[in-house]
C-alpha positions in Angstrom: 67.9 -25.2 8.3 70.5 -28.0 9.6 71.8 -27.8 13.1 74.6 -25.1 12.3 72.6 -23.0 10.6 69.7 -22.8 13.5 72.7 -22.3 16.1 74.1 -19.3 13.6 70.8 -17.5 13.5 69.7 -17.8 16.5 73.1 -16.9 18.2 72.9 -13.0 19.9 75.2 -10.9 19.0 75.8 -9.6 22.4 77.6 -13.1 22.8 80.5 -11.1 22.2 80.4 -9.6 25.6 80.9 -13.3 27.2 83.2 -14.1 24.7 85.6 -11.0 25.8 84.9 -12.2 28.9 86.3 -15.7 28.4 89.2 -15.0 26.1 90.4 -12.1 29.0 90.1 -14.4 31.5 91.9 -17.4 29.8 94.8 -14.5 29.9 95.0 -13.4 33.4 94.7 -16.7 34.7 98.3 -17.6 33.9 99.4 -14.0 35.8 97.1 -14.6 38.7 98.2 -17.8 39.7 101.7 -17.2 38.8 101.6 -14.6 42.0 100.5 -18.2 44.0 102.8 -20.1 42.3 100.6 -22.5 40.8 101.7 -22.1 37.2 99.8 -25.5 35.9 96.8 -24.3 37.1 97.0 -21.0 35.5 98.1 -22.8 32.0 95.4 -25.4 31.5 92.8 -23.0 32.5 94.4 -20.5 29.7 94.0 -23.0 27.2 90.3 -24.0 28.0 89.4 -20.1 28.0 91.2 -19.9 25.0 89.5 -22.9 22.8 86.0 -21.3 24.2 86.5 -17.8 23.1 88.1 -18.7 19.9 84.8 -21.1 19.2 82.5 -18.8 19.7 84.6 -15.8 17.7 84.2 -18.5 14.7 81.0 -18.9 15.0 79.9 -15.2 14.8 82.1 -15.0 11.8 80.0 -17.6 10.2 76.8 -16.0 11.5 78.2 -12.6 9.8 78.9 -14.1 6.3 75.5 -16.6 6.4 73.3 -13.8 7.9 74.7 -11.0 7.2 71.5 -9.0 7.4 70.7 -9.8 11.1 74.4 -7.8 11.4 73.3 -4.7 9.1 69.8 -4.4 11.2 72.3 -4.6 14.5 74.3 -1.6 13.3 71.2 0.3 13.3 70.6 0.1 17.1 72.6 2.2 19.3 72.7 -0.9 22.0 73.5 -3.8 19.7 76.0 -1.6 17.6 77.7 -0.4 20.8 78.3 -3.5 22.5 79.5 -4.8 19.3 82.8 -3.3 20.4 83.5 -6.2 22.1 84.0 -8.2 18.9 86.9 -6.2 17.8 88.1 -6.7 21.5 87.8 -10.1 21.7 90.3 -9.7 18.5 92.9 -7.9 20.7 92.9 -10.6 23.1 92.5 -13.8 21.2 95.7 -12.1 19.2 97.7 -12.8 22.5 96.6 -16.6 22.0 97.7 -16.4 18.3 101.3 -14.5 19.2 101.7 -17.4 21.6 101.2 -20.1 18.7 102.8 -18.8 15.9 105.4 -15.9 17.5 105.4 -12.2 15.8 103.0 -12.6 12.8 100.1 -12.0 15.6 100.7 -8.6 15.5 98.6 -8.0 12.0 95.8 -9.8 13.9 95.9 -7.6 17.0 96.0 -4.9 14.5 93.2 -5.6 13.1 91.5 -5.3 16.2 92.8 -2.3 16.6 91.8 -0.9 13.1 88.2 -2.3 13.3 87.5 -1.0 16.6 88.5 2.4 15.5 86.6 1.8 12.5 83.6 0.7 15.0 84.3 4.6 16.9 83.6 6.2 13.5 81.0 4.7 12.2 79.3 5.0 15.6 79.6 8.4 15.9 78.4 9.8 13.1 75.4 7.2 13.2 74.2 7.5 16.6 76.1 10.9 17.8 74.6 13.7 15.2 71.9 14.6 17.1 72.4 12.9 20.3 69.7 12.6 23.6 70.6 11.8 27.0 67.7 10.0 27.2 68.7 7.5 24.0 72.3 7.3 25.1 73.6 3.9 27.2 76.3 2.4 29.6 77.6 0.3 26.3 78.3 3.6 24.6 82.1 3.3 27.2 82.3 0.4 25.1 82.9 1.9 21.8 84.6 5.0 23.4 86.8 3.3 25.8 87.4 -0.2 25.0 89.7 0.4 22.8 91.7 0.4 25.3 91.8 -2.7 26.1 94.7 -2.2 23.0 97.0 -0.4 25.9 96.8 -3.8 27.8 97.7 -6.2 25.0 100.2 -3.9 23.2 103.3 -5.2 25.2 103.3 -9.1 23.8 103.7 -7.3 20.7 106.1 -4.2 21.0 103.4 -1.7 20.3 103.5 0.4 23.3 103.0 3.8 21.8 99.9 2.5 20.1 98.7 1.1 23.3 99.8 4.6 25.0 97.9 6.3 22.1 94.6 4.0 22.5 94.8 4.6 26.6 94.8 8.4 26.3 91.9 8.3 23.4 89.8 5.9 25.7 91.1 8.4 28.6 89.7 10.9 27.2 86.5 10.0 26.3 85.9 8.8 30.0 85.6 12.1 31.4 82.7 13.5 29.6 80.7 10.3 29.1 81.1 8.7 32.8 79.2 11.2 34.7 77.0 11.9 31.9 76.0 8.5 31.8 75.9 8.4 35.8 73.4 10.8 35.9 71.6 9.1 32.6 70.9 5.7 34.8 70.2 7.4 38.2 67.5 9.9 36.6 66.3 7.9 33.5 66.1 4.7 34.4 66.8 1.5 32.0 64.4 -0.6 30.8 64.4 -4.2 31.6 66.0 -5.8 29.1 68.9 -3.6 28.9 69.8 -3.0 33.0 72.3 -5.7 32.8 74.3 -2.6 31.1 74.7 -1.2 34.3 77.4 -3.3 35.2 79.7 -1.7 32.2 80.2 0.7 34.9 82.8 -1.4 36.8 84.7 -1.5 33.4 86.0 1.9 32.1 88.1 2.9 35.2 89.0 -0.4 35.7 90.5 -0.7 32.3 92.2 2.4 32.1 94.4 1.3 34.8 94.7 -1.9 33.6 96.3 -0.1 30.5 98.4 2.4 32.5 100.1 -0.2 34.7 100.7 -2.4 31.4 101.9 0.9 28.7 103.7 3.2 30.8 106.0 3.5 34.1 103.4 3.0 36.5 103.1 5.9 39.0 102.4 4.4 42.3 100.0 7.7 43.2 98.2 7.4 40.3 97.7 3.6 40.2 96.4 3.7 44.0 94.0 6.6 43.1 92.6 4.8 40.1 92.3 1.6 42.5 90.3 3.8 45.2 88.2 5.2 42.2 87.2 1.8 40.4 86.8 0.3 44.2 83.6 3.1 44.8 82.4 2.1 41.8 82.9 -1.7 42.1 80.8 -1.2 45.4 77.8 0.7 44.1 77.6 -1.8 40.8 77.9 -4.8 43.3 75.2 -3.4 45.0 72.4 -3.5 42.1 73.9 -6.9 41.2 71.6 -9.1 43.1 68.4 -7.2 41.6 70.0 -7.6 38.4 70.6 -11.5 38.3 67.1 -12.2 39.3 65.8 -10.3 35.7 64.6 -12.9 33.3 67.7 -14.2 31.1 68.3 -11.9 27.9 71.6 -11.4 25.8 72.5 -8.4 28.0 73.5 -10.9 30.4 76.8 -10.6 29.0 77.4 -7.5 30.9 77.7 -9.2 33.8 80.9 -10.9 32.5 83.6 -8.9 31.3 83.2 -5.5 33.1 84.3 -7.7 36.1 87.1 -9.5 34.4 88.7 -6.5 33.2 87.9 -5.5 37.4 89.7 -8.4 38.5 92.8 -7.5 35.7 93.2 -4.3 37.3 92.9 -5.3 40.9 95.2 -7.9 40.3 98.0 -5.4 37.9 97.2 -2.5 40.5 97.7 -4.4 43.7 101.5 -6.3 42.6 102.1 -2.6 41.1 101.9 -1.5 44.9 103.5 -3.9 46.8 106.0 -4.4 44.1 106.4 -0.9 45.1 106.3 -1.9 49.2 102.8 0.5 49.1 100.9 -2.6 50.0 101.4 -5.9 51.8 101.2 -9.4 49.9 97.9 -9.9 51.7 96.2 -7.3 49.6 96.5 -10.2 46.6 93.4 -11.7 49.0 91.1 -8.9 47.3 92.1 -9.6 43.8 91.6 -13.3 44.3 87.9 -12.3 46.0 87.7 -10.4 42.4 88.6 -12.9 40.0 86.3 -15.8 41.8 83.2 -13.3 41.8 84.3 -12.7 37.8 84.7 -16.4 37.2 81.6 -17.7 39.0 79.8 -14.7 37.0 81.1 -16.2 33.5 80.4 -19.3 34.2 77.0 -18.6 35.3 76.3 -17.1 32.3 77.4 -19.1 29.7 75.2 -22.0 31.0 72.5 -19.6 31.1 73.7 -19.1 27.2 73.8 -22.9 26.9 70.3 -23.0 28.4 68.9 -20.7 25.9 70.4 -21.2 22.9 69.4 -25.1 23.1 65.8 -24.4 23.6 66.0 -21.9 20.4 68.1 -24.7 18.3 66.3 -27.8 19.1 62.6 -26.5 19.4 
């Protein structure tokens, strides 16, 4: 095998978490720093996260068509198949890149996204959900459910709001059975090494459905500082395990520590102009999201070199 060809098989498939990560970050960078007025800032670090997550969408792409069978074998595992929800994600997001380049004709991409996540909820469910056990269940499973989502926060840059509503009150939906469930799951049964990085995903769900709710419909004020209060319990009790976490030998799951907090730092940042926009807050509550963001980039960042780290020793050994 050449070079490529190493780097293609040896590539994880949860990659796709930190590339979610990436490509939502490179978006809310440019709203984020807009708020401080530092538009430059926000733009050239858009395009970087941008020209990262669409590298590494291409080259799982080319690890799907070359080695396609490491990609069938993943759909049989409940953890790799359910954290390959954030591939079809990542194809929500990059599609904001794309609408930026070349205007309207995005939309079929995002769509796409949209099409193949929901495609990803059915084929998941009657795989893994016929005769399903507590005990075999994981926090990635609120990525198939509820990251589809993540279509309610995107749907604006193309005039698809009632698809984004749509996608929100799915994802809503889902969230109420499967949270606590999955609460109890992790506090009673706990996760083996290797996949306790999943923990995090718990920061995500609540955090996303506002995200969604402030972007699709006419925020209600109540509602968006309840779901702040909700995802900032949460927040706290994952932040607590994180240090425990981070000190676990490096393993794909890693990527869980990436975009459950970017999508965090997209709804502190949406919530909190949402209420002082709305004079519920002061400008100084902007101080939190900031807090947010830095924690989510310095946790991105972190991991991808860990990535880098690993993926060289697999490459050129």
């Amino acid at each position: 095998m050449n070079l490529l060809q190493k780097l293609l098989y040896n590539l994880p498939l949860p990659i796709s978490g930190l590339m979610l990560a990436i490509a939502s970050l490179g978006i809310l960078f440019p709203q984020f720093f807009q708020v401080f007025s530092l538009p430059e800032a926000g733009f050239v670090l858009h395009v970087l996260c941008g020209v990262f997550a669409a590298v590494l969408w291409v080259l799982l792409v080319l690890k799907a068509v070359f080695f396609f069978p490491q990609i069938k074998a993943a759909g049989k595992n409940p953890v790799l198949a359910s954290v390959a929800g954030t591939f079809p994600m990542t194809i929500m997001a990059l599609a904001v890149y794309v609408f930026e380049l070349f205007g309207e004709g995005a939309v079929l991409f995002w769509y796409a996204g949209v099409i193949l996540h929901a495609a990803l909820i059915g084929y998941f469910s009657l795989r893994f959900l016929k005769h399903p056990r507590l005990s075999e269940a994981y926090p990635s499973w609120l990525v198939v459910y509820v990251g589809i989502v993540l279509a309610a926060i995107t749907a604006p840059y193309f005039n698809q709001i009632a698809v984004g509503q749509l996608c929100f009150w799915f994802g809503a939906a889902a969230l109420v059975p499967l949270l606590p469930a999955f609460l109890v799951r992790c506090t009673q049964m706990p996760l083996a090494d290797p996949v306790k990085p999943l923990f995090c995903i718990f920061a995500a769900p609540i955090s996303i459905l506002l995200a969604g709710y402030v972007q699709s419909f006419s925020a209600d004020t109540a509602l968006v500082f309840t779901l702040l209060a909700a995802e900032t319990v949460i927040l706290v009790l994952v932040l607590q395990k994180l240090p425990g976490l981070l000190r676990l030998p490096f393993c794909p799951g890693y990527s869980a520590f990436t975009f459950p907090f970017v999508v965090t730092a997209t709804a502190y940042l949406l919530g909190i102009e949402t209420l002082v926009e709305a004079g519920v807050l002061e400008t100084g509550w902007y101080a939190v999201s900031a807090a947010v963001l830095l924690l989510a980039a310095v946790l991105v960042v972190y991991v991808s070199l860990r990535y880098v780290q690993a993926l060289r020793k697999m490459v050129f050994s």
